[in-house]
C-alpha positions in Angstrom: -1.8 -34.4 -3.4 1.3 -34.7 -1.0 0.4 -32.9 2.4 3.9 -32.0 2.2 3.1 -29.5 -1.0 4.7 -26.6 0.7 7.7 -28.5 2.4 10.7 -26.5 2.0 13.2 -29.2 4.0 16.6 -29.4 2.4 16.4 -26.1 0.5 19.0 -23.1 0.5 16.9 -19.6 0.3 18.7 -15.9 0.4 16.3 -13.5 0.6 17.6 -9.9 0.5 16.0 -7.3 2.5 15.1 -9.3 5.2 15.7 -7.2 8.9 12.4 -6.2 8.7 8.8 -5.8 6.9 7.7 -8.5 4.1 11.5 -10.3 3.5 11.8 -10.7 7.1 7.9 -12.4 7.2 9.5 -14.4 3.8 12.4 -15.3 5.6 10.4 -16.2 8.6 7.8 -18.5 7.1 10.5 -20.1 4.6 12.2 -21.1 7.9 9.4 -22.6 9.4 8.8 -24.6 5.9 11.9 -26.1 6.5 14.6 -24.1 4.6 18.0 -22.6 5.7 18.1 -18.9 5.5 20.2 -16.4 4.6 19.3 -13.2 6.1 20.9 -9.8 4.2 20.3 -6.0 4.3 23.1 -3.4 4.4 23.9 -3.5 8.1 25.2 -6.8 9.9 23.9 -5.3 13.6 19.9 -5.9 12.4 20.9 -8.8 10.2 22.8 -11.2 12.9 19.4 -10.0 15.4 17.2 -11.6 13.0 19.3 -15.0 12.2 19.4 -15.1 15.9 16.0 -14.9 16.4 15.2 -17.7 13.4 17.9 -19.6 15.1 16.2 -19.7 19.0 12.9 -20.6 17.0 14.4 -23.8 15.7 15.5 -22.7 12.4 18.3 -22.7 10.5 19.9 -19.2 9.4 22.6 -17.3 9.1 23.8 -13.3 8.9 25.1 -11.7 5.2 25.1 -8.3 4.9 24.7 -6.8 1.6 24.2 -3.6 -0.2 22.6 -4.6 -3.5 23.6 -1.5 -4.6 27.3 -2.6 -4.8 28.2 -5.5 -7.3 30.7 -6.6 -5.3 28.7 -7.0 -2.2 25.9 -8.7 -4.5 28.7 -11.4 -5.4 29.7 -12.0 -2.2 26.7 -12.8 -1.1 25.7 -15.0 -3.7 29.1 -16.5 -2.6 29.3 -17.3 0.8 26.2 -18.9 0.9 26.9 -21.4 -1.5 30.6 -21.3 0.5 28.1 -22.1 3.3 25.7 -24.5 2.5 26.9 -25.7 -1.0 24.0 -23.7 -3.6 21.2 -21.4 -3.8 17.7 -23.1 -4.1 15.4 -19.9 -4.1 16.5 -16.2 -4.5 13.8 -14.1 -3.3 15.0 -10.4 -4.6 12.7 -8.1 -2.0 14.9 -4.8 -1.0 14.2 -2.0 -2.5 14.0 1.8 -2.4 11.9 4.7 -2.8 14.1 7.8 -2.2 11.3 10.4 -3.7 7.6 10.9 -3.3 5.9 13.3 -5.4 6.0 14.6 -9.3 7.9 12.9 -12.0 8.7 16.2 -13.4 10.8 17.1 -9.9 12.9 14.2 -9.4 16.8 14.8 -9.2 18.7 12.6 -11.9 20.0 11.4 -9.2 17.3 10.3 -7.4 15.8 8.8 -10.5 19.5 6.3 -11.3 19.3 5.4 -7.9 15.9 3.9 -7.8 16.1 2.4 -11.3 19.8 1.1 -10.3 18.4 -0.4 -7.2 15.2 -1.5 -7.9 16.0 -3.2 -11.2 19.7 -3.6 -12.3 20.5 -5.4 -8.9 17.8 -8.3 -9.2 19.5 -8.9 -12.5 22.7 -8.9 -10.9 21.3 -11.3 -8.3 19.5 -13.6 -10.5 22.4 -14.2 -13.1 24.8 -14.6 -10.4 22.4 -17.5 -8.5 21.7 -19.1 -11.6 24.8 -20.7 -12.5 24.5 -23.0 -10.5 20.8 -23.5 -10.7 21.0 -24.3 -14.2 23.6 -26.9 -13.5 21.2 -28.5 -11.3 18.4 -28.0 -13.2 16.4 -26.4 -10.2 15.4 -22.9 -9.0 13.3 -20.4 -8.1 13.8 -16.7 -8.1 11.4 -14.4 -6.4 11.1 -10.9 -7.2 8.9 -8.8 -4.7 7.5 -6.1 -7.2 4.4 -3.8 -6.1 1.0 -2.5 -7.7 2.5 0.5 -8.5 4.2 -1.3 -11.2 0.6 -2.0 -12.7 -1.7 1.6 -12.8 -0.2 5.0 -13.1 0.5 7.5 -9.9 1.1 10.8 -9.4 3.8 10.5 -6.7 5.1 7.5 -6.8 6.2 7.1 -10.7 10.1 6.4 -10.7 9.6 3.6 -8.2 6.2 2.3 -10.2 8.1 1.9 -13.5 11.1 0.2 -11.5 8.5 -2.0 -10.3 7.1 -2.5 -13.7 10.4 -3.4 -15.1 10.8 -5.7 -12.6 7.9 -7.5 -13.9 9.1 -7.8 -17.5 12.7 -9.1 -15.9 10.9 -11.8 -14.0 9.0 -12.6 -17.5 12.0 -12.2 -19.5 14.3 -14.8 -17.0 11.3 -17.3 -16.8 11.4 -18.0 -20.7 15.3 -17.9 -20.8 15.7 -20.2 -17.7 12.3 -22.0 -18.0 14.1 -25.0 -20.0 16.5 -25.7 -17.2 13.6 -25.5 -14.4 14.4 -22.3 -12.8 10.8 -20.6 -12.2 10.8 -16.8 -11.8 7.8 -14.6 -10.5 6.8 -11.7 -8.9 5.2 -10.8 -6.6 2.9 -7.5 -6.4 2.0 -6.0 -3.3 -0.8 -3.7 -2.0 0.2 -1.2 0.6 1.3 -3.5 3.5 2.2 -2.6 7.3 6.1 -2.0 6.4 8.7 0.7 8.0 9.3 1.7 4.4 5.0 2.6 3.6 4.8 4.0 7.4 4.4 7.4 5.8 1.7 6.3 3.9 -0.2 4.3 6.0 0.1 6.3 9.5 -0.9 9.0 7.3 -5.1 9.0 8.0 -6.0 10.6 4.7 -4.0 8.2 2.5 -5.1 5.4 4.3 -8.7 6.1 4.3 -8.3 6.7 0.2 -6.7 3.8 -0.1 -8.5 1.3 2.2 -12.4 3.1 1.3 -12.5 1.3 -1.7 -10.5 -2.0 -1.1 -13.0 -5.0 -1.2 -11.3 -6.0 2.2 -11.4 -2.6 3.7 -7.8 -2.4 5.1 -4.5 -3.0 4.4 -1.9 -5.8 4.3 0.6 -8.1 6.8 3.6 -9.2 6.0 3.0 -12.3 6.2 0.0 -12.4 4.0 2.9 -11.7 1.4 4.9 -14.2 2.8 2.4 -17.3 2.3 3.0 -16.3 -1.6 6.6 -16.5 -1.6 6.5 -20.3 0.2 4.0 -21.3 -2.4 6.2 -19.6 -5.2 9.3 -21.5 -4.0 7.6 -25.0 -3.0 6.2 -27.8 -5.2 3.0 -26.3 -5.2 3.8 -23.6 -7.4 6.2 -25.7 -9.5 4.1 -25.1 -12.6 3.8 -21.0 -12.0 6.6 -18.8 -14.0 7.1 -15.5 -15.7 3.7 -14.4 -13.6 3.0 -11.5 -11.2 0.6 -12.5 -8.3 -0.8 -9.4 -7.0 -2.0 -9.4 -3.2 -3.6 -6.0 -2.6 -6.9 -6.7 -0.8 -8.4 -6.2 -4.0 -7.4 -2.7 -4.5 -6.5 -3.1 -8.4 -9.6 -4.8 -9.0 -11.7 -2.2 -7.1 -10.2 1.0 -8.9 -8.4 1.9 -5.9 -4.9 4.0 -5.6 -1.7 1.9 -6.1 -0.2 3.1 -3.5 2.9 0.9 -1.8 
């Protein structure tokens, strides 16, 4: 087995959500694998900071803004980067949102299109938009960062949990479609990790003591320990892995605990 299993050298990744929490760790480790970057979120300020900083480390990315919640903005930055840097090897579909927290029976319609809008129709945008050219080249990988909650029921988190669960039928549903011209697509589903978007979760003592009691491991997630999945995801080594959902959760799902993320 090559010792260069998880070399990413030569490959194009966009990776939306990426100013901050678990796609800035993707973006990060994908860099130092070897790939160009393309760092995106809705405001150019936070997304030119983080290119910069990939850049001074000896990387090699640069600054799209997007709001995936605009079709327009979604092709544009499918776009530019192949404008840039001639395709799209790896899509890695991580932003997301969770406007509401609490009963399923209280959610504004509103609320509940913009989460499913979000959350689900925009990775399909995203995907079918890279995979053009993907499927001309016969190589891809898409990566859709998903969550537990997608997996066990919740009392206040149930409009993002079945976005998340869609996401995982989308990521099975692409994989058999696409799988004859070698694009792979997966998700990923995470515990509750150390992001600005779960702060109110896990700053909060008695959610965080429900939800780490119980975890084999006792604690929560990095980013980066969700990163290390999306580099195997996108490198040779997981070149035989598609229409699959690898959950990292500290063993929380295993162990009966809360899916909360």
């Amino acid at each position: 087995m090559s010792d260069k299993i998880f070399d990413l050298t030569g490959k194009v990744a966009v990776i939306t959500g990426s100013t901050k929490g678990i796609g800035k760790a993707i973006a990060e480790q994908m860099s130092r694998a070897g790939a160009k970057v393309v760092i995106s979120s809705r405001k150019a300020g936070p997304c030119d900071d983080v290119a910069a900083e990939i850049n001074a480390a000896g990387g090699e990315a640069v600054a799209i803004p997007c709001h995936i919640g605009d079709k327009d903005q979604c092709k544009n930055l499918i776009d530019s980067t192949i404008e840039k840097w001639g395709k799209i090897d790896i899509l890695v579909c991580n932003a997301a949102v969770n406007p509401y927290y609490g009963s399923m029976s209280d959610i504004p319609d509103d609320l509940f299109d913009k989460t499913m809008s979000t959350n689900i129709k925009s990775n399909a945008w995203l995907a079918t938009m890279a995979a053009p050219q993907m499927r001309a080249r016969k190589d891809g990988v898409i990566i859709i960062t998903s969550s537990i909650g997608g997996l066990i029921g919740d009392a206040n988190i149930g409009v993002y949990s079945i976005s998340k669960a869609a996401d995982m039928q989308l990521a099975r549903n692409l994989a058999v479609e696409w799988g004859p011209d070698n694009i792979r697509v997966n998700c990923i589903a995470p515990g509750l990790v150390r992001t600005d978007m779960a702060k109110a979760l896990w700053e909060n003592p008695d959610i965080y003591k429900r939800v780490t009691s119980s975890a084999p491991l006792r604690r929560i997630g990095e980013p980066n320990e969700i990163a290390g999945a999306a580099v195997y995801l996108a490198s040779s080594a997981g070149s035989f892995t598609t229409g699959q959902t690898m959950v990292i959760d500290g063993g929380v799902t295993i162990a009966g605990s809360p899916p909360v993320e």
